[in-house]
C-alpha positions in Angstrom: 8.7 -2.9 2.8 9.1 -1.7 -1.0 6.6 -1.6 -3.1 6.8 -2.2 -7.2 3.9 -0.6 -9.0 3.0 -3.0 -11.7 -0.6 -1.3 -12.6 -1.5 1.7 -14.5 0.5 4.5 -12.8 2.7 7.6 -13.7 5.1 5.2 -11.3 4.4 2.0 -12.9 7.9 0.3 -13.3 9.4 -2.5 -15.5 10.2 -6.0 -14.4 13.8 -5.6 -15.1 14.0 -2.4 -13.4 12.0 -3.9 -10.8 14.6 -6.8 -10.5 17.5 -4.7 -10.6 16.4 -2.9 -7.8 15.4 -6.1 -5.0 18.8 -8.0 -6.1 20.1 -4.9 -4.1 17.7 -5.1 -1.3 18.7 -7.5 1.6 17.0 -10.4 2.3 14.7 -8.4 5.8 13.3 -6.4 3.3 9.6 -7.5 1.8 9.3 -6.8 -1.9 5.8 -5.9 -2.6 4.4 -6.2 -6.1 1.2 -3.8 -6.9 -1.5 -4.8 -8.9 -4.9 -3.5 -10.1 -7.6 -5.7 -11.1 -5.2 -8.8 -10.6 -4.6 -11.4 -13.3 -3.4 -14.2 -11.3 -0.9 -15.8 -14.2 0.7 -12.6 -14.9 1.3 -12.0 -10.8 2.6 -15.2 -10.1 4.7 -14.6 -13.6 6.2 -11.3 -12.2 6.3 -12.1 -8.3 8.7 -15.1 -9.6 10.9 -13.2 -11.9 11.5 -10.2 -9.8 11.5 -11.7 -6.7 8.4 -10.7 -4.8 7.8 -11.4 -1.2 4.2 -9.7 -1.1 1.6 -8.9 -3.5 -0.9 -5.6 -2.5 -4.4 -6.0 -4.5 -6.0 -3.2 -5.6 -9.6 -3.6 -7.4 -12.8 -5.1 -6.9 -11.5 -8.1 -8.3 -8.9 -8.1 -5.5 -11.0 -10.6 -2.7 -11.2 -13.5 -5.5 -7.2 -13.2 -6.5 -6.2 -13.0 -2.5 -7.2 -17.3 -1.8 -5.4 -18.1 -5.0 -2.2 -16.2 -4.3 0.8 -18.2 -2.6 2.1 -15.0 -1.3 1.2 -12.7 1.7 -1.5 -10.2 0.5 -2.1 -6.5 1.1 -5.4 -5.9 0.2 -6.5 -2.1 -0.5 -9.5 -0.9 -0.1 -10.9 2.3 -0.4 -11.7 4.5 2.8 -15.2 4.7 1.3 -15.7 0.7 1.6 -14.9 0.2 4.6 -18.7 0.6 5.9 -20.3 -2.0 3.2 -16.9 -4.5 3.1 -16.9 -7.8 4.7 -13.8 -8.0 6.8 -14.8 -11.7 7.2 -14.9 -12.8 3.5 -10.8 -14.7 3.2 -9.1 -12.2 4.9 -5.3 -10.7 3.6 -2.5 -10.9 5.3 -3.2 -6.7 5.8 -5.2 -4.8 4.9 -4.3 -1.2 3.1 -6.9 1.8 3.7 -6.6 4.6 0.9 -8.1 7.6 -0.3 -10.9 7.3 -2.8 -9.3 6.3 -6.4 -9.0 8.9 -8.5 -7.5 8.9 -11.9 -5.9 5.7 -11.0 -7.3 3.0 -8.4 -5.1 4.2 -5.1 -2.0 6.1 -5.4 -4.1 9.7 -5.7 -1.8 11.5 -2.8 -4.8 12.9 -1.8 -5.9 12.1 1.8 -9.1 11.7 3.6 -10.4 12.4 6.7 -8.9 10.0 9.4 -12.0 10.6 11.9 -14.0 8.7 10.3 -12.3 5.1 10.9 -13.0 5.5 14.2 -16.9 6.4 13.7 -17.1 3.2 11.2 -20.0 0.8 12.2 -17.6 -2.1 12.6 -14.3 -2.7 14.2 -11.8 -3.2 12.1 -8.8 -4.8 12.1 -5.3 -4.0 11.8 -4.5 -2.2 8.9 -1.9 0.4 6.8 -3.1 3.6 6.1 -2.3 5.7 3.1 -3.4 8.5 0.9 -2.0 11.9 1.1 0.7 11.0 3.5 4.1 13.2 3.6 6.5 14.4 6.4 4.4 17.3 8.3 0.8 14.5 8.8 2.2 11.0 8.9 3.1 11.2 12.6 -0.8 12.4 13.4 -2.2 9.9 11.1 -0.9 7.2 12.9 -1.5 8.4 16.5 -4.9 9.2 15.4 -5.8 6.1 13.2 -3.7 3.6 15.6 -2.6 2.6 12.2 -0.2 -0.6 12.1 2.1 0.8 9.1 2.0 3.7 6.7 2.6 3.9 2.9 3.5 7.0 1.0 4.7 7.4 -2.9 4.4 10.8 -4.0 4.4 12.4 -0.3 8.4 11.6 -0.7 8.7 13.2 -3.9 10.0 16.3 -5.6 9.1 17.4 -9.1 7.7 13.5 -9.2 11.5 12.2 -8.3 11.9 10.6 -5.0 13.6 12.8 -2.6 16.0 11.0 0.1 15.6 13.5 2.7 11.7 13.4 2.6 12.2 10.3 2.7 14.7 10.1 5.8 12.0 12.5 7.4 9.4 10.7 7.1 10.4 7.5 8.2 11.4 9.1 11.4 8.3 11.0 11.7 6.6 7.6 11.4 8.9 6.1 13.8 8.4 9.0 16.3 4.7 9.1 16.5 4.8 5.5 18.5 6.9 7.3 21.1 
């Protein structure tokens, strides 16, 4: 997956750059579009121009918009939901797990403590994990959380740039930790 932050974000990105960028991407590849507080017309409106395959929700606004999406839907929530949320209410295609918001809501590349999804007072089901993840934790995180996929922005990054070999080091970290 590849996401395309359309909300308030130092990495928020144009449509056009946005569609630049998937008519490169092949076809396996899903093209997620991120949104805070999600106005439905303006999501369909860029999911259809840039060619989204996935739309991840971010907001308390995000459980109404997931029913009346025609797209898959990652739906974040914040790590310090996760004991008052009801996993039953129209559940997303995933859901994300992430830090507390901070300035912005997700996206704060701070992480949080990975024990305490296991001491939750539900089960919960399969979900991503993010916040704070980079190259030297993502491998615990998932052998710890029994994640089902990671996300990471600013974990990759140097001097807020995205860095191919953190990159290429992560994603075998990731791949490693299920071996």
């Amino acid at each position: 997956m590849i996401g395309f932050v359309f909300a308030p974000s130092t990495r928020k990105i144009t449509i056009q750059q946005a569609k630049e960028i998937t008519r490169l991407l092949p076809s396996s590849i899903e093209k997620v579009g991120v949104f805070v507080q999600p106005n439905l017309t303006y999501i369909h409106s860029v999911a259809q121009e840039v060619g989204l395959t996935m739309i991840q929700l971010h907001g308390e606004a995000a459980n109404l918009a997931t029913k009346s999406l025609n797209y898959p839907v990652i739906r974040s929530l914040s790590s310090d939901m996760i004991n008052n949320y009801d996993f039953s209410f129209d559940p997303p295609t995933y859901y994300l797990i992430d830090s507390p918001p901070g300035k912005y809501e997700g996206g704060s590349g701070i992480s949080f403590d990975w024990n305490m999804l296991q001491k939750t007072e539900i089960a919960l089901p399969p979900f991503i994990l993010a916040g704070g993840l980079h190259q030297d934790n993502v491998a615990q995180a998932i052998q710890q959380t029994a994640c089902i996929g990671v996300d990471v922005s600013s974990g990759v990054e140097t001097n807020g740039e995205k860095d191919t070999q953190k990159i290429m080091t992560f994603l075998q970290e990731a791949k490693g930790a299920r071996q």
